[in-house]
C-alpha positions in Angstrom: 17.5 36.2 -30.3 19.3 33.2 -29.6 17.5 32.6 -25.8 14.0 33.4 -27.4 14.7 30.6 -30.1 15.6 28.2 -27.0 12.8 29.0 -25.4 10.9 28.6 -28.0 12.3 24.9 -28.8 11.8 24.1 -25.1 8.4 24.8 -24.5 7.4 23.2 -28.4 8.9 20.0 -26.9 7.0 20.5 -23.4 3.6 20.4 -25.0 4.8 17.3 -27.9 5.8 15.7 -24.0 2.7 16.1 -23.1 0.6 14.7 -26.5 2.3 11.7 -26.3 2.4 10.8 -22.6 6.0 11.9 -21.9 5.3 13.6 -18.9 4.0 10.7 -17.4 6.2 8.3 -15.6 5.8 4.7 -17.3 4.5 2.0 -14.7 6.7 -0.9 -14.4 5.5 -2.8 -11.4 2.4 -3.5 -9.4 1.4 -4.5 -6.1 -1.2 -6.4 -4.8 -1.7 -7.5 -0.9 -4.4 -9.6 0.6 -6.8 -8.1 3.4 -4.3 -9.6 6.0 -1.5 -9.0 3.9 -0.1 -12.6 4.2 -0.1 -13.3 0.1 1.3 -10.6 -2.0 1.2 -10.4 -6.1 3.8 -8.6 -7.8 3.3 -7.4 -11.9 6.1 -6.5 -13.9 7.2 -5.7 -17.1 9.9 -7.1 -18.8 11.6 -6.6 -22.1 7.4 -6.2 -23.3 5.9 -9.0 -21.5 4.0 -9.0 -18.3 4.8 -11.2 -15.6 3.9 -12.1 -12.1 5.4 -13.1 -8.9 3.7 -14.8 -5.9 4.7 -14.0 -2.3 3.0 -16.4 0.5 4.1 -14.8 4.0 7.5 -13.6 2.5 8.5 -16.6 0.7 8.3 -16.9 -3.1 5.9 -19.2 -4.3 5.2 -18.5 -8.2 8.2 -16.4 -10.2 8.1 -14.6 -13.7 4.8 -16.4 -14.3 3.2 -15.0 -17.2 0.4 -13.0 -18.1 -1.3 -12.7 -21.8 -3.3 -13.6 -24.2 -3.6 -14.2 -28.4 -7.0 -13.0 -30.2 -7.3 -13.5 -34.1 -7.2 -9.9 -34.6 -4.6 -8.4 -31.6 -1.5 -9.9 -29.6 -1.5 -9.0 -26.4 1.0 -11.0 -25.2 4.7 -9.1 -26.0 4.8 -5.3 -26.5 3.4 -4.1 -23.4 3.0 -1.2 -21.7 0.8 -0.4 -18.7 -1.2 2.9 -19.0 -3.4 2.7 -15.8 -3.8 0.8 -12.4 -7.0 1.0 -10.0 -6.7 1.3 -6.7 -7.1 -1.1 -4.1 -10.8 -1.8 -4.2 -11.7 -3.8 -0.8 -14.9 -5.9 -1.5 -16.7 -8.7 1.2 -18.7 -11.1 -0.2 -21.8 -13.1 1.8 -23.9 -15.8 0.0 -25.8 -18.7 1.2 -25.2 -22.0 -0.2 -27.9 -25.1 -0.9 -25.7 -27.5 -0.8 -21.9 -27.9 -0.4 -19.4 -28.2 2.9 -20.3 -24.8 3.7 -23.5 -23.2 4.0 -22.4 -19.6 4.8 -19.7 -18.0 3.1 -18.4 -14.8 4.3 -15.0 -13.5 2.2 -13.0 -11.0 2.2 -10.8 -9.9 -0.6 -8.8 -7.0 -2.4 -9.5 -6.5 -6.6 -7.3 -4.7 -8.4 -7.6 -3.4 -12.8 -4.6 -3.3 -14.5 -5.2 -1.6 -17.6 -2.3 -2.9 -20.5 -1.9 -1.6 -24.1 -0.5 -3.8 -26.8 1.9 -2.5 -29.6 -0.9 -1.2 -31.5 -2.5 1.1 -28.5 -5.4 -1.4 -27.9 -6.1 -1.8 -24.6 -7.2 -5.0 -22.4 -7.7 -5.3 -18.3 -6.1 -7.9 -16.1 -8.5 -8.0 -13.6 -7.0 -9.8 -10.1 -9.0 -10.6 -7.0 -7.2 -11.6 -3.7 -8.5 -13.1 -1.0 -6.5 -14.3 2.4 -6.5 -18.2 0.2 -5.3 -17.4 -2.5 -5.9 -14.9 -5.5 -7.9 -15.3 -9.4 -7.4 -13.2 -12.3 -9.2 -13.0 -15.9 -8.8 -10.7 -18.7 -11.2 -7.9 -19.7 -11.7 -6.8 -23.7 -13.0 -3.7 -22.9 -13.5 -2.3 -26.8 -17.1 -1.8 -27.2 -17.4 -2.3 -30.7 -20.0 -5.1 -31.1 -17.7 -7.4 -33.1 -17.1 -11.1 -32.8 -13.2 -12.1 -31.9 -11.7 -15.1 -31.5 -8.7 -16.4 -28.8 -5.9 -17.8 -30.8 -3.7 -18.8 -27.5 -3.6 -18.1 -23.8 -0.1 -17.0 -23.3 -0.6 -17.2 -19.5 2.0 -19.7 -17.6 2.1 -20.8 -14.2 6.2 -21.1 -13.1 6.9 -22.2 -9.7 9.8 -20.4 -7.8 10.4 -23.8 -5.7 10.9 -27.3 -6.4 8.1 -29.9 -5.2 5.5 -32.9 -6.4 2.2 -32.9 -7.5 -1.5 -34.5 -7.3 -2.6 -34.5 -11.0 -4.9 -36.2 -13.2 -3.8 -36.7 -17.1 -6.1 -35.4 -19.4 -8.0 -37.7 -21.8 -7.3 -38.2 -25.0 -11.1 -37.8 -27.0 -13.2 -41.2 -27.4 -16.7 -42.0 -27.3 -16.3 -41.9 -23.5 -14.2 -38.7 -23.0 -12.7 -36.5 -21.9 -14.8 -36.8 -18.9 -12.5 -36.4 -15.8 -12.5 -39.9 -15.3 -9.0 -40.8 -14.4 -7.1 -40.8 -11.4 -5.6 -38.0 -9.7 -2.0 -39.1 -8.6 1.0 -38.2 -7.6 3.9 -37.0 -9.5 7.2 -36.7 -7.6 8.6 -33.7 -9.4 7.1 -30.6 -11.3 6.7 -30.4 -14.8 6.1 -34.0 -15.8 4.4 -34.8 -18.9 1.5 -36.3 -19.0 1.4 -39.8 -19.8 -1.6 -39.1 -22.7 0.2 -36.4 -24.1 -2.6 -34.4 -23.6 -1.8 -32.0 -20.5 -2.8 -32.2 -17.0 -6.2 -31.5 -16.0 -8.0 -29.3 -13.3 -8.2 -29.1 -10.1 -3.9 -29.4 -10.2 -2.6 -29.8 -6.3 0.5 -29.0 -6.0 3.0 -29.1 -2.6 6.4 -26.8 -2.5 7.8 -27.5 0.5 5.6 -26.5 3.3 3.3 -25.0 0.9 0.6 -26.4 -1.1 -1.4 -24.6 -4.3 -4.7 -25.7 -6.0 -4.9 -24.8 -9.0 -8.3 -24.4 -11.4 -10.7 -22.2 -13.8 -14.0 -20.7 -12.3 -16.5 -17.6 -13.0 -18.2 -19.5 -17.1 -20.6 -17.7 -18.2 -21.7 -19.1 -21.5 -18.6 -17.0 -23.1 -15.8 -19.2 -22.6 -14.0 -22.8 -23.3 -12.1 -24.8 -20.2 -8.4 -25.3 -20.3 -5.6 -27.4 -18.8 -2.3 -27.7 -18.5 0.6 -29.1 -20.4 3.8 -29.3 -19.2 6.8 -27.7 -20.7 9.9 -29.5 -19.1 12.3 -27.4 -20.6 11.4 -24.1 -20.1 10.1 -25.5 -16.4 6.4 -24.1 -16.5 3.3 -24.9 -17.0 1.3 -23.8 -20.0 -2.8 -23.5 -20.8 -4.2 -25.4 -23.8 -7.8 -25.4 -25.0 -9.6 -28.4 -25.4 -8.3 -30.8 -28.1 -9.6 -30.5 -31.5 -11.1 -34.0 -31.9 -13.5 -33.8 -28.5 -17.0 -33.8 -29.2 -16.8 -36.2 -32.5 -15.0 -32.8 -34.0 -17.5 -30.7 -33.5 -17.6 -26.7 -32.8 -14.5 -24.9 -32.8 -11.9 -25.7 -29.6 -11.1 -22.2 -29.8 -13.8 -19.4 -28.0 -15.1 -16.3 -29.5 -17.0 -13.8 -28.4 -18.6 -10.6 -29.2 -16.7 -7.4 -27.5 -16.5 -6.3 -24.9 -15.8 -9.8 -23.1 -14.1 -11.0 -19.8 -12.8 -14.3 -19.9 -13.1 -16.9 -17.0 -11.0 -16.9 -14.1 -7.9 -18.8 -13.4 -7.3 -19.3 -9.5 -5.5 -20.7 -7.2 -5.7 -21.3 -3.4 -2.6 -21.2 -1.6 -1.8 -21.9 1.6 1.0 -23.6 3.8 -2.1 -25.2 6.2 -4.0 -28.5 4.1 -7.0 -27.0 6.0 -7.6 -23.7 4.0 -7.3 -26.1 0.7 -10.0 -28.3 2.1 -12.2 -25.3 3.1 -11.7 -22.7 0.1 -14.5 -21.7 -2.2 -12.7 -19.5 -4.2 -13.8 -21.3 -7.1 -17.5 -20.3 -6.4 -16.2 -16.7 -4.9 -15.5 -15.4 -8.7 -18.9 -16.7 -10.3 -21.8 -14.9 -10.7 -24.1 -14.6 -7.9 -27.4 -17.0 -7.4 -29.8 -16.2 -10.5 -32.7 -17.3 -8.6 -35.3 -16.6 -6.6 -36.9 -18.9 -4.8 -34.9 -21.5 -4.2 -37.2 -23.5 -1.3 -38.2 -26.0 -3.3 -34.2 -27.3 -4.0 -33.6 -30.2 -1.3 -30.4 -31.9 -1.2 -30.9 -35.6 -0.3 -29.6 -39.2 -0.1 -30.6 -41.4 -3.2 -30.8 -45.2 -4.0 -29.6 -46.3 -7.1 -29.9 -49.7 -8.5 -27.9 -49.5 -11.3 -24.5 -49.9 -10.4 -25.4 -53.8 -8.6 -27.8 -54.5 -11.7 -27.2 -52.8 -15.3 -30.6 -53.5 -16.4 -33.0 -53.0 -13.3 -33.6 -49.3 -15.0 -35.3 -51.2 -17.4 -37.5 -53.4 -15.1 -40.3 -52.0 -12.9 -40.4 -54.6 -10.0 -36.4 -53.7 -9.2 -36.9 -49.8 -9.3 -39.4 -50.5 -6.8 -37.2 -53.1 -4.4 -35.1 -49.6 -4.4 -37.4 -47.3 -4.0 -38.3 -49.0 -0.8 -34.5 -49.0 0.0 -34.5 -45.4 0.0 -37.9 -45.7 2.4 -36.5 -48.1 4.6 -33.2 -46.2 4.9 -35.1 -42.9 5.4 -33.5 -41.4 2.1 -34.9 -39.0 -0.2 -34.6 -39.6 -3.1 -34.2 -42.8 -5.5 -32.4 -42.3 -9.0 -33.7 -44.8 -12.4 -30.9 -44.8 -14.4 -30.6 -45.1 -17.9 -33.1 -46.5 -20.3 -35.9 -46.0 -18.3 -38.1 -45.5 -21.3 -38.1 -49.7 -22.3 -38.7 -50.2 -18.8 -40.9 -53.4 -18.9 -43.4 -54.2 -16.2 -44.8 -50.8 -15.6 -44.0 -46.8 -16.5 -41.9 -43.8 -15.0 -45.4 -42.5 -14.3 -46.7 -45.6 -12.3 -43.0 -45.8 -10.1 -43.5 -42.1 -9.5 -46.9 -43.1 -7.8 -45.5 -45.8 -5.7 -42.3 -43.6 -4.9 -45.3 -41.3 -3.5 -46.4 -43.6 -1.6 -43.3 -43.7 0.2 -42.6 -40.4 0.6 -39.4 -40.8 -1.6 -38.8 -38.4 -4.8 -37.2 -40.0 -8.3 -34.8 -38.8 -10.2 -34.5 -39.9 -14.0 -31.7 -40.0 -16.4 -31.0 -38.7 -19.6 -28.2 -38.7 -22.3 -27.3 -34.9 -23.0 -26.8 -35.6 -26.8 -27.0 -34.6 -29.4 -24.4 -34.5 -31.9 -21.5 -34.3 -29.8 -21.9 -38.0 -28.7 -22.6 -41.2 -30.2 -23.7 -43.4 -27.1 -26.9 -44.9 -27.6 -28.0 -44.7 -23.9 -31.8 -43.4 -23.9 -33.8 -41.1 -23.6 -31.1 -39.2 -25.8 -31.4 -36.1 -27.7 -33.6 -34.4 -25.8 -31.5 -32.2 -23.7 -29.3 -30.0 -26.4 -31.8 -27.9 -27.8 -33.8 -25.5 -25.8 -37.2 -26.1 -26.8 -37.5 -29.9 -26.8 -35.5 -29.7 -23.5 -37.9 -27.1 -21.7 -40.9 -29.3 -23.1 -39.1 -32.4 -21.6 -38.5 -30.5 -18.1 -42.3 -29.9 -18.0 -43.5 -33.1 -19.0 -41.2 -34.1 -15.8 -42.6 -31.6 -13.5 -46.4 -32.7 -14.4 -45.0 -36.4 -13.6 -43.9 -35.4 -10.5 -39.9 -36.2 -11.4 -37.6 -34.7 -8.8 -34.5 -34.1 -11.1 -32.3 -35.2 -13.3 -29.1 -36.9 -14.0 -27.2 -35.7 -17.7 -24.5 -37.7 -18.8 -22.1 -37.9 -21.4 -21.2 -34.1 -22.1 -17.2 -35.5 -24.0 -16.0 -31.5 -24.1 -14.7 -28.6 -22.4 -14.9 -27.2 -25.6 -17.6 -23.6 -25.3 -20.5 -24.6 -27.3 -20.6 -27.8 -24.9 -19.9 -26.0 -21.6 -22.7 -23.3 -22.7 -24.7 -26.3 -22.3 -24.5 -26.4 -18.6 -25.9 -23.2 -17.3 -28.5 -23.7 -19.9 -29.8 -26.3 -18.6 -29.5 -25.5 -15.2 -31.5 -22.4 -16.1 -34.5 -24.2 -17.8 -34.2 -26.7 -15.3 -35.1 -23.8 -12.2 -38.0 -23.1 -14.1 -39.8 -26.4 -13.8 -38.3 -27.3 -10.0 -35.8 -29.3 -11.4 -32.4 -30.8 -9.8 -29.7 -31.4 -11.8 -26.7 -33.7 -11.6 -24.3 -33.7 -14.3 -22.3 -37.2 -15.3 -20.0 -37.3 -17.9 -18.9 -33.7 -17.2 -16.6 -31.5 -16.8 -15.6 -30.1 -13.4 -17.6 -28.1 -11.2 -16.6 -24.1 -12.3 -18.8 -22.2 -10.0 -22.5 -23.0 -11.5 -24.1 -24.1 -8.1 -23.7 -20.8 -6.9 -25.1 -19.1 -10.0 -27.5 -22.2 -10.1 -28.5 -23.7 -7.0 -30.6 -25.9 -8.3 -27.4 -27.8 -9.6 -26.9 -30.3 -6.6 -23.8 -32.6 -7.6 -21.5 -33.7 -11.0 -19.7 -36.6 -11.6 -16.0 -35.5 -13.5 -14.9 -38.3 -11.2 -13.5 -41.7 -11.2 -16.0 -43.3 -8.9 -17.1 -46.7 -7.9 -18.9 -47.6 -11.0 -15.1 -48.7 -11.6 -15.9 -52.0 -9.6 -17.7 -52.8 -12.6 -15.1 -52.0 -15.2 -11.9 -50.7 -14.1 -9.5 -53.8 -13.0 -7.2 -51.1 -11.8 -9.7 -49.9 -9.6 -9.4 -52.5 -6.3 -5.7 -51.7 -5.9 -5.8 -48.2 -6.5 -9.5 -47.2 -4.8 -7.7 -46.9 -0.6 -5.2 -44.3 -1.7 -7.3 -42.8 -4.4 -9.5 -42.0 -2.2 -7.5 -39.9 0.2 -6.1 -38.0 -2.7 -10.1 -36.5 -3.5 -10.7 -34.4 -0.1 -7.4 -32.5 -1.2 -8.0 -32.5 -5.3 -11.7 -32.5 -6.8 -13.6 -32.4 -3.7 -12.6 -29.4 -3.1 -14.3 -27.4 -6.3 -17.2 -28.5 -6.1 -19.9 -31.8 -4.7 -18.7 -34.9 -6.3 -21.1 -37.6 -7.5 -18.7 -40.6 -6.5 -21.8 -42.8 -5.9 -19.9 -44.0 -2.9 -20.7 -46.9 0.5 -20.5 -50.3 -1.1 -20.5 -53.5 1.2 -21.2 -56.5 -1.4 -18.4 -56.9 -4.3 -19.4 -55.3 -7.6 -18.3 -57.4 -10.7 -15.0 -56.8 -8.9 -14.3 -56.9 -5.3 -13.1 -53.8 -2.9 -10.2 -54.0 -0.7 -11.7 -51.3 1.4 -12.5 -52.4 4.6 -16.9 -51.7 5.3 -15.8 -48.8 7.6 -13.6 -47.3 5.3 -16.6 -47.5 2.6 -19.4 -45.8 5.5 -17.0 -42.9 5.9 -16.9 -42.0 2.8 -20.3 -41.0 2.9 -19.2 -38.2 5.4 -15.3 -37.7 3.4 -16.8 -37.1 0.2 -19.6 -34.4 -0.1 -22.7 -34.0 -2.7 -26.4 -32.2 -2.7 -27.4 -35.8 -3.6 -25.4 -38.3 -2.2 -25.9 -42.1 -4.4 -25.1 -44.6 -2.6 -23.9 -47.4 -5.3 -24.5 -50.2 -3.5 -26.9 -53.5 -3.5 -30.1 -53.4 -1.9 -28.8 -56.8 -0.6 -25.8 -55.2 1.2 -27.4 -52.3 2.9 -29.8 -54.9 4.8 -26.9 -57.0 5.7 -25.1 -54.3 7.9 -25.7 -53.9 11.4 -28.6 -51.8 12.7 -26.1 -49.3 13.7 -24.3 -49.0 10.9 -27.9 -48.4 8.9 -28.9 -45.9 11.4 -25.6 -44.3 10.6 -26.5 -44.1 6.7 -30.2 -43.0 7.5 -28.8 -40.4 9.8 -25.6 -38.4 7.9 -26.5 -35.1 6.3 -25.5 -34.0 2.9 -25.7 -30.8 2.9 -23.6 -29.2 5.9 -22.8 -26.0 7.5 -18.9 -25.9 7.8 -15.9 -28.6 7.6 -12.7 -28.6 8.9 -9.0 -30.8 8.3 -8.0 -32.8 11.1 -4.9 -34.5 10.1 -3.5 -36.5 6.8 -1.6 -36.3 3.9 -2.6 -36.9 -0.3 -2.4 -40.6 -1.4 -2.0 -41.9 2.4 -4.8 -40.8 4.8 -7.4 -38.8 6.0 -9.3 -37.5 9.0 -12.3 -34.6 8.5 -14.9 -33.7 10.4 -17.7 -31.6 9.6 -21.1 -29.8 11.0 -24.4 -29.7 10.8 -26.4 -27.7 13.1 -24.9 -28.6 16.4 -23.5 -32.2 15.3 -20.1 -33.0 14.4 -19.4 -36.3 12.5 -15.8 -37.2 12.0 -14.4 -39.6 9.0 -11.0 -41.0 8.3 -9.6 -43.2 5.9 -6.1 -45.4 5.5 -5.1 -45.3 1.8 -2.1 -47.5 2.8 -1.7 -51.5 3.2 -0.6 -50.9 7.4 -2.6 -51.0 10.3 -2.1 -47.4 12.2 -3.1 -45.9 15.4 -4.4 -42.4 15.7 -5.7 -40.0 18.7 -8.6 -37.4 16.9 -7.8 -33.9 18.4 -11.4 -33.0 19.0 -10.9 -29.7 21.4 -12.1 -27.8 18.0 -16.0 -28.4 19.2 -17.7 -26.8 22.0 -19.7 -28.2 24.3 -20.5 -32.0 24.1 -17.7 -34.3 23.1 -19.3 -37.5 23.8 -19.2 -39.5 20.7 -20.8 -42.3 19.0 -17.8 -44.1 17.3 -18.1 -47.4 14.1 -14.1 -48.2 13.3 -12.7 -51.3 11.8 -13.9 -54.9 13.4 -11.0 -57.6 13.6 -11.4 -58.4 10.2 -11.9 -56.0 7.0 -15.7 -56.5 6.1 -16.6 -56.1 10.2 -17.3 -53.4 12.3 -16.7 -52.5 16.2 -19.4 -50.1 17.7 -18.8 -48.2 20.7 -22.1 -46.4 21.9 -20.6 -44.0 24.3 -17.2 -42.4 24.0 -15.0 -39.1 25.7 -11.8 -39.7 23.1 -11.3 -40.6 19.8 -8.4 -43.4 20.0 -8.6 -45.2 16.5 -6.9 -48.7 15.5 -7.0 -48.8 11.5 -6.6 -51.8 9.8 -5.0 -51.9 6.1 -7.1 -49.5 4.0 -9.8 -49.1 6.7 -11.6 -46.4 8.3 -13.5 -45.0 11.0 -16.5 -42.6 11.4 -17.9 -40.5 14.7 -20.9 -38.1 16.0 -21.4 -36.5 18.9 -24.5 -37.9 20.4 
């Protein structure tokens, strides 16, 4: 009697086991490898939070960074409890690019779902992706229940296991001009700073732990989600993600996102490597987003561009100087020639008649516009035309039966959703009417030109307008400059409008090689050269046929040798040519020997470096080696012939 009632007892607690999930061993940690197994992630619970480790070739890069995330109606940040993990799913990717420093991309990577109940049994996915350069994750709502949510905070933190220093950009506090990306990435000498606005750190974030370096940013927006950034937390030593600041957009829309469920977040990533080159080459950023959504996609031609507005503020508004550049752009065998704002009180003739002389010359134009709208107040025309689908549509095919090119949208002031919805909107209604797009006053590049190829280039740059307004801008331009290839260049083209020879309202310090080899340093689908008319024709012939030459578009790129804030040397191919650039950020002549046993074949190279004086050039026509002298914040550039 007394065994039976054991029995009994035994077995009644067997099957309550098995009800509620006792029989099933609790998951505690999780692995995840790379295809070559040289970056590992490591997932663990503790005391109810989730957190993640980083391991780059067996030594720690990221420890107990965490992982979760606030809505209005569930925490899943504390309480945890892992139910279910996928397995290994191995995935290559293999897309074709219009523009960018790589026209092939061919990836491989490992994904992996981790499936996570919070207190109350509601479940959401981290979702991971790891690739050989680094690794992205996002979170996945799964809950089909066709109800709008709101994120109250991303509990996600990014702890470093090491100490180090930093490449970052502060992030703007709102005005009528920002936040726009518009300050300068710089160093800062130990981790965890805070920013010197008070309001965080922006994206891309490079970072350097000893040997290693990590870029950080957010990718993969598709119209569901608002951008974030860092602040610092000194204390606690970790970086934390805010959303955009409450006041952007003249207070507009909510800073918060919301969605209807289910809904996947962007993704955060970050490339990681201990070789500069993999940070130069990744495109993880466009690896996570959404595949190209079109077509046909002959018609979009990346180009060079004359644009008169940054030597004159007003030629957009007068016919006979739109057309001095237009025949720039002829003479220098570039395709394209941008009128810049104000365009509709142009004086002396219409956009209409300087498309027909443009045609003449074989050149396309490309017109500005202001994107707002509420969200801004600068007066800049033509304005609010762009924020609400039907005018904008009717706009794009007005420009299509004009024979208009593209575009050029400025002053977006937000990361916050309802403003970065804009963006693939636009580049969407755009494709319909052959239309190329360049965003100014913008955020960063997340991964649209892949989804949108039709989006050549965006500003979210401190570029050499500056000479007009910035009196920072002359002393800090050489070293700036070397800090881009590393930091935004990297996520996407940058519209840096770069090559000026004449002074601006204020004068460069650059040497005029160091300006020509930026045009090969710093890729964009449409490269504006900011420029005079005036100092184009006063460079030698070689030099010209150097700017009429270079590509825009190109087929692969590659780090040769220099470090953030003091130099660099790239070289990059299209077709069979090679053209090598590099830049002195630093106030001392230097001497350097271009390893160049990376390219097959010929080696003979055509070679502009630094003249005896800043503002002059030496030419060699004919060369085997690449032995530079660099004067004070010069440069050089090469091809092979």
């Amino acid at each position: 009697m007394k065994q039976s009632f054991l029995t009994k007892t035994v077995f009644s607690l067997f099957i309550i086991c098995i009800a509620i999930g006792c029989s099933k061993e609790k998951i505690q940690n999780v692995s995840i490898s790379s295809p070559k197994k040289n970056i590992e992630i490591q997932l663990y619970l503790q005391e109810g939070k989730l957190f993640y480790d980083v391991i780059l070739e067996k030594d720690t890069i990221l420890k107990a960074s965490r992982v979760g995330i606030v809505r209005n109606d569930s925490d899943f940040s504390k309480n945890l409890s892992i139910q279910e993990v996928s397995n290994d799913s191995a995935f290559t990717q293999g897309y074709t690019l219009k523009s960018g420093k790589q026209s092939r991309v061919n990836q491989n990577g490992i994904q992996k779902e981790i499936t996570v109940f919070n207190e109350n049994g509601i479940p959401f996915v981290v979702e991971f992706q790891v690739y050989d350069d680094g690794y992205a994750y996002r979170y996945v709502f799964p809950e089909n229940e066709n109800k709008e949510v709101t994120i109250k905070e991303d509990a996600s933190t990014i702890k470093f296991a090491k100490e180090g220093k930093a490449w970052l950009m502060p992030q703007a506090e709102p005005t009528k001009w920002s936040p726009a990306y518009e300050k300068y990435h710089e160093e800062v000498p130990s981790l965890y700073e805070k920013s010197p606005t008070g309001e965080g750190w922006c994206f891309p974030a490079l970072f350097q732990l000893g040997k290693t370096y990590a870029l950080l940013s957010d990718a993969g927006f598709d119209n569901s989600y608002a951008g974030i950034h860092f602040k610092a937390d000194p204390q606690n030593k970790e970086y934390t993600f805010l959303f955009p600041n409450k006041a952007e957009a003249e207070g507009l829309y909510e800073s918060n996102p919301s969605h209807t469920l289910p809904w996947k977040t962007s993704w955060m990533t970050m490339t990681i490597s201990n070789d500069l080159n993999d940070i130069v080459t990744s495109n993880l950023v466009k690896n996570v987003s959404e595949e190209s959504q079109l077509e046909d996609t002959s018609w979009i031609l990346p180009g060079r561009a004359s644009w008169s507005w940054l030597a004159d503020h007003d030629s957009p508004q007068d016919f006979d100087k739109l057309k001095d550049y237009v025949d720039l752009a002829a003479e220098m065998n570039w395709e394209y020639s941008l009128v810049d704002a104000n365009w509709n009180k142009m004086n002396g003739g219409t956009l209409q008649e300087l498309v027909s002389y443009a045609n003449s010359k074989n050149i396309g134009l490309l017109a500005w516009y202001n994107s707002g709208g509420p969200h801004n107040v600068v007066t800049e025309e033509p304005r609010d035309r762009m924020h609400i689908k039907e005018t904008r549509r009717a706009e794009f095919k007005k420009l299509q039966d004009w024979g208009i090119k593209g575009v050029k949208i400025d002053f977006f002031q937000s990361d916050k959703q309802t403003i970065l919805d804009l963006y693939p909107e636009i580049l969407k209604d755009a494709s319909d009417f052959e239309i190329l797009v360049n965003f100014h006053g913008a955020s960063i590049p997340r991964g649209w030109a892949r989804t949108y190829p039709n989006l050549l280039t965006m500003e979210s740059v401190k570029g050499a307008e500056c000479y007009s307004f910035d009196k920072t801008f002359t002393e800090r331009a050489p070293a700036y400059n070397t800090i881009l290839p590393f930091t935004r260049n990297v996520i996407g083209s940058m519209d840096y409008t770069p090559v000026l020879f004449y002074d601006n309202i204020l004068p460069h310090i650059t040497t005029y090689t160091h300006e020509l080899a930026l045009s090969v340093l710093f890729e964009s689908g449409i490269q504006h050269f900011g420029g005079s008319k005036k100092g184009y024709e006063s460079i030698p012939e070689f030099a010209k046929n150097f700017l009429r030459e270079v590509p825009v578009a190109w087929d692969e790129v590659k780090y040769l040798q220099g470090s953030p804030g003091k130099d660099v040397v790239l070289a990059r191919r299209k077709e069979n040519a090679w053209y090598i650039a590099g830049i002195n950020g630093e106030d001392s002549e230097k001497e350097w020997t271009i390893d160049t046993s990376f390219i097959n074949g010929n080696t003979d190279f055509e070679l502009i470096m630094d003249g005896e004086e800043a503002r002059e050039f030496k030419y060699t026509e004919s060369t085997k080696t690449l032995t530079i002298k660099v004067l004070p914040f010069g440069g050089f550039v090469a091809k092979t012939n």
